[in-house]
TIRO-2110 file (N, C-alpha, C; in Angstrom, 1 decimal):
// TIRO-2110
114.3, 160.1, 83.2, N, 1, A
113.6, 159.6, 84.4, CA, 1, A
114.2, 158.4, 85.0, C, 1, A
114.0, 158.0, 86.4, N, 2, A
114.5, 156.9, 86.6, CA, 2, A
113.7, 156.0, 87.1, C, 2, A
114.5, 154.8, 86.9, N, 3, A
113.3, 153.7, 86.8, CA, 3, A
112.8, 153.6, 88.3, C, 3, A
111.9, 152.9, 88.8, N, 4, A
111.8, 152.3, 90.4, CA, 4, A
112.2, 150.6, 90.0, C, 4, A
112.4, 150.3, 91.2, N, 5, A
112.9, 149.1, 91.2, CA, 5, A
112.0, 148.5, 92.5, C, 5, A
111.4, 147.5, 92.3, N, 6, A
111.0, 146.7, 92.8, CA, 6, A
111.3, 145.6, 93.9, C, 6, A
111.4, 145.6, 95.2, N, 7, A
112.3, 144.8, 96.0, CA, 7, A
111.4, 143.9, 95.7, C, 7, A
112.2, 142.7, 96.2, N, 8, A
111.5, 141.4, 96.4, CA, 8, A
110.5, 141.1, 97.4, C, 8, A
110.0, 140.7, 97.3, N, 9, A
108.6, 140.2, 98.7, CA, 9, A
109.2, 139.3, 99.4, C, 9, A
109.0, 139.0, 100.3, N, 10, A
109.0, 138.0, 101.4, CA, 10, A
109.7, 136.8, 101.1, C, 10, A
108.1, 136.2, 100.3, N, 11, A
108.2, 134.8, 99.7, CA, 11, A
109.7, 135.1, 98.6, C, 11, A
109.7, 135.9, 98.2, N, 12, A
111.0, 135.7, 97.2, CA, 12, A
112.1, 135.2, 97.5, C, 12, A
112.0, 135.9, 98.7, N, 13, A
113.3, 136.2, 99.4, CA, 13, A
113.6, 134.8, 100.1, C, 13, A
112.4, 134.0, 100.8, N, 14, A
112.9, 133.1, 101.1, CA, 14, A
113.1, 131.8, 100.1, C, 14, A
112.4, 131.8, 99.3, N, 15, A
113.1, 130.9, 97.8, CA, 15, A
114.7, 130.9, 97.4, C, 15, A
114.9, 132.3, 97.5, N, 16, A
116.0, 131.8, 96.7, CA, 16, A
117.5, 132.0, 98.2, C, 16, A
117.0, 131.8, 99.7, N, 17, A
117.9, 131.4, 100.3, CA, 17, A
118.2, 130.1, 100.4, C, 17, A
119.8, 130.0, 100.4, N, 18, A
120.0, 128.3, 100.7, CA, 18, A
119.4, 127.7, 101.7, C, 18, A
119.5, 126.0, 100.9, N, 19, A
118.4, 125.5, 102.5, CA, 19, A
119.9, 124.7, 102.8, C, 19, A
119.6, 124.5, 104.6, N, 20, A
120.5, 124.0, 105.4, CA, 20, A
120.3, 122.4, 104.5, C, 20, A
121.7, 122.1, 104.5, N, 21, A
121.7, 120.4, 104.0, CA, 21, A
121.3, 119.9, 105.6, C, 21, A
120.4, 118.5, 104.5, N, 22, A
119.8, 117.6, 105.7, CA, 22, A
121.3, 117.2, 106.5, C, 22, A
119.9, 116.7, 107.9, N, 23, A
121.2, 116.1, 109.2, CA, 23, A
122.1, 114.9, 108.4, C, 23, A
122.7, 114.7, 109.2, N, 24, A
123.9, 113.3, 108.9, CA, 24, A
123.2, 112.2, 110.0, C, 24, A
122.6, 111.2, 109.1, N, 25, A
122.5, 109.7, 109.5, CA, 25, A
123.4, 109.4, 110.5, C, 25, A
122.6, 109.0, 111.9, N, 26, A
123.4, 108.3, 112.7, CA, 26, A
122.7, 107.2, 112.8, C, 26, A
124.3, 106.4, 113.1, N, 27, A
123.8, 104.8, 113.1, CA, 27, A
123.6, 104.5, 114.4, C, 27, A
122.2, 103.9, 114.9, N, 28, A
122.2, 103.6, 116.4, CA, 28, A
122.5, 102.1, 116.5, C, 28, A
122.9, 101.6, 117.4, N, 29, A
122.9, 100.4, 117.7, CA, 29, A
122.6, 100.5, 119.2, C, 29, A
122.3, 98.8, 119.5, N, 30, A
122.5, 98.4, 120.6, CA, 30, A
123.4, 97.3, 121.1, C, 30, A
123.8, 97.4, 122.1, N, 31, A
124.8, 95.8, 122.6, CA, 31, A
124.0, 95.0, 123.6, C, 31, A
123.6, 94.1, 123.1, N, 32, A
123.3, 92.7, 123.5, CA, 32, A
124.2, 91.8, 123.9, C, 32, A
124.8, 91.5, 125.0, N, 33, A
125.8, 90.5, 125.4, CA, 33, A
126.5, 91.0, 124.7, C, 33, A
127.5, 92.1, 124.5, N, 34, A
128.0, 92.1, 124.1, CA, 34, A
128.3, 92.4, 122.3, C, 34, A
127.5, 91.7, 121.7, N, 35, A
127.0, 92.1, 120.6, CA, 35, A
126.2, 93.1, 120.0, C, 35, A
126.8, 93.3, 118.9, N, 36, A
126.4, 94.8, 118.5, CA, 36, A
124.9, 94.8, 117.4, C, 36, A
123.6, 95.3, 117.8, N, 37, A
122.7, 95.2, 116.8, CA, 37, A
122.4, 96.6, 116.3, C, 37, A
122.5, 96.6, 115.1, N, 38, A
122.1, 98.1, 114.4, CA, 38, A
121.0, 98.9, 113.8, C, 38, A
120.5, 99.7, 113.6, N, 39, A
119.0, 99.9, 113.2, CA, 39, A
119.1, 99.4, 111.7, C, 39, A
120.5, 99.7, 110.8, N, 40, A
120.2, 99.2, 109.4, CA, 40, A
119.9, 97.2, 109.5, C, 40, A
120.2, 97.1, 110.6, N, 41, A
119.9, 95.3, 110.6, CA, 41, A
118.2, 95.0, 110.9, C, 41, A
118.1, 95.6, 112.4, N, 42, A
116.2, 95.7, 112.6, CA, 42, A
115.6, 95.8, 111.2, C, 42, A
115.9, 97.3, 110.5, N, 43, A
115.5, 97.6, 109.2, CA, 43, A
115.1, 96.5, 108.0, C, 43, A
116.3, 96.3, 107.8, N, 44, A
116.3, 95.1, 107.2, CA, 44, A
115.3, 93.5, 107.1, C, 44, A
115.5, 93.5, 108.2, N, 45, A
114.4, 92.3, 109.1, CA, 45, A
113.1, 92.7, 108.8, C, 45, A
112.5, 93.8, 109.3, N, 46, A
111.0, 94.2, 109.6, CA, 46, A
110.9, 94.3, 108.4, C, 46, A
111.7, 94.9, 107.3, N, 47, A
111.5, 94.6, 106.1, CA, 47, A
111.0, 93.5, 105.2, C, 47, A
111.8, 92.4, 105.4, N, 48, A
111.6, 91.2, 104.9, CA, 48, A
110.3, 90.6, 105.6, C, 48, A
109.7, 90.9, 106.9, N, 49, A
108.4, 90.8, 107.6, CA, 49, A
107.4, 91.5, 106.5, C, 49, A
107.7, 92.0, 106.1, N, 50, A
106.8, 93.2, 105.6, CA, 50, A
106.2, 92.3, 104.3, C, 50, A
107.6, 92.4, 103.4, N, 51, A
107.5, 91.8, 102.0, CA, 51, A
106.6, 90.1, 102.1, C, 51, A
107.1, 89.7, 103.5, N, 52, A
106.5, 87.8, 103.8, CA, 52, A
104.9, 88.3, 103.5, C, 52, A
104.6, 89.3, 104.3, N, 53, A
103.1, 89.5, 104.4, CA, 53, A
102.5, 89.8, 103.5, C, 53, A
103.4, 90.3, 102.2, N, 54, A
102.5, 90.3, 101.0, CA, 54, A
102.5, 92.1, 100.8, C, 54, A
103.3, 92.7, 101.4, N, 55, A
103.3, 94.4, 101.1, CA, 55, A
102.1, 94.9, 102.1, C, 55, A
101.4, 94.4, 102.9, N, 56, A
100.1, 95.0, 103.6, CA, 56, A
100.6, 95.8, 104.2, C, 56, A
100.1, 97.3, 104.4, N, 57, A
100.2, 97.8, 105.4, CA, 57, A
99.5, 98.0, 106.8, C, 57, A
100.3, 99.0, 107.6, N, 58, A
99.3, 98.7, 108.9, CA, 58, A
100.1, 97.9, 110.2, C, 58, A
101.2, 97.1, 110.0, N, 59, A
101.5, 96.5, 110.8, CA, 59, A
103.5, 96.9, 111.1, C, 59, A
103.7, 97.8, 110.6, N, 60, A
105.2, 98.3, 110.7, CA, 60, A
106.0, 98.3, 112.2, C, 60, A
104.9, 98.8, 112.8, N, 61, A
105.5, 98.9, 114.3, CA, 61, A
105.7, 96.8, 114.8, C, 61, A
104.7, 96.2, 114.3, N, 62, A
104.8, 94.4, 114.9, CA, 62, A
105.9, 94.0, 114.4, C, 62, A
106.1, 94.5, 113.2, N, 63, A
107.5, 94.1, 112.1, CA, 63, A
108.4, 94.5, 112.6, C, 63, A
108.9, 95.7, 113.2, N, 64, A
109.9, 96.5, 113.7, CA, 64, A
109.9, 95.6, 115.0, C, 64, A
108.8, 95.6, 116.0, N, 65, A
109.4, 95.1, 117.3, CA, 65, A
109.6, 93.3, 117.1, C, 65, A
109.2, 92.8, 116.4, N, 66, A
109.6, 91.3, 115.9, CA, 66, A
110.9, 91.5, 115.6, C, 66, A
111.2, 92.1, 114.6, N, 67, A
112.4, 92.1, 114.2, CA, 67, A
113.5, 92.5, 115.2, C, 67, A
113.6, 93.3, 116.2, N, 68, A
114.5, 93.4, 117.3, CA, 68, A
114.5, 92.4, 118.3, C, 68, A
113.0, 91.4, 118.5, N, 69, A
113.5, 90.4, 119.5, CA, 69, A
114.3, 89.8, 118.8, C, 69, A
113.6, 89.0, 117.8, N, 70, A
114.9, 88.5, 116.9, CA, 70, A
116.2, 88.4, 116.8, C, 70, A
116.7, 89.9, 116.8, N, 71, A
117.4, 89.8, 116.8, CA, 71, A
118.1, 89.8, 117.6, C, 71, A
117.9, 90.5, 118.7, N, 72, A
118.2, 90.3, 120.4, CA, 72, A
118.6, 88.4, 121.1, C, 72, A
117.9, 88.0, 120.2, N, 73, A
117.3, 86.2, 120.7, CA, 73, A
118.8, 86.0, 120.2, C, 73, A
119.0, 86.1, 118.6, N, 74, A
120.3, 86.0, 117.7, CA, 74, A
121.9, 86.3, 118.8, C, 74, A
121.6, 87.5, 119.1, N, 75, A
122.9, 88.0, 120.0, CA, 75, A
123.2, 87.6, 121.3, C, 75, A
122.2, 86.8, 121.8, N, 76, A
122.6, 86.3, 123.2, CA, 76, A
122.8, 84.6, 123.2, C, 76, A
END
């Protein structure tokens, strides 16, 4: 006798396809007079706003836009 074979279901099937490798990091910047500010620098900044405050959350977006005037103030 011969066997049956069982295809895969759906869900199987999409398990064991490869997944697309994530995007590639682009670095944005902006030029201020001239000068070049980059998101890993903002980053950085709003960060250290962050850590000043004691870790609270809730305020990421005031940190982030502080930290670009900043740094904007810095480059001109």
């Amino acid at each position: 006798m011969a066997k049956s074979v069982k295809k895969p279901s759906t869900a199987q099937k999409a398990a064991t396809k490869p997944r697309k490798p994530a995007p590639k990091k682009t670095v944005v910047s902006a030029k201020v007079n001239g000068h070049s500010i980059s998101h890993e620098q903002v980053a950085q900044l709003a960060y250290r706003f962050w850590t000043e405050r004691g870790h609270k959350h809730g305020h990421h977006e005031e940190d982030w836009f502080r930290a670009e005037r900043e740094l904007r103030g810095k480059a001109s």
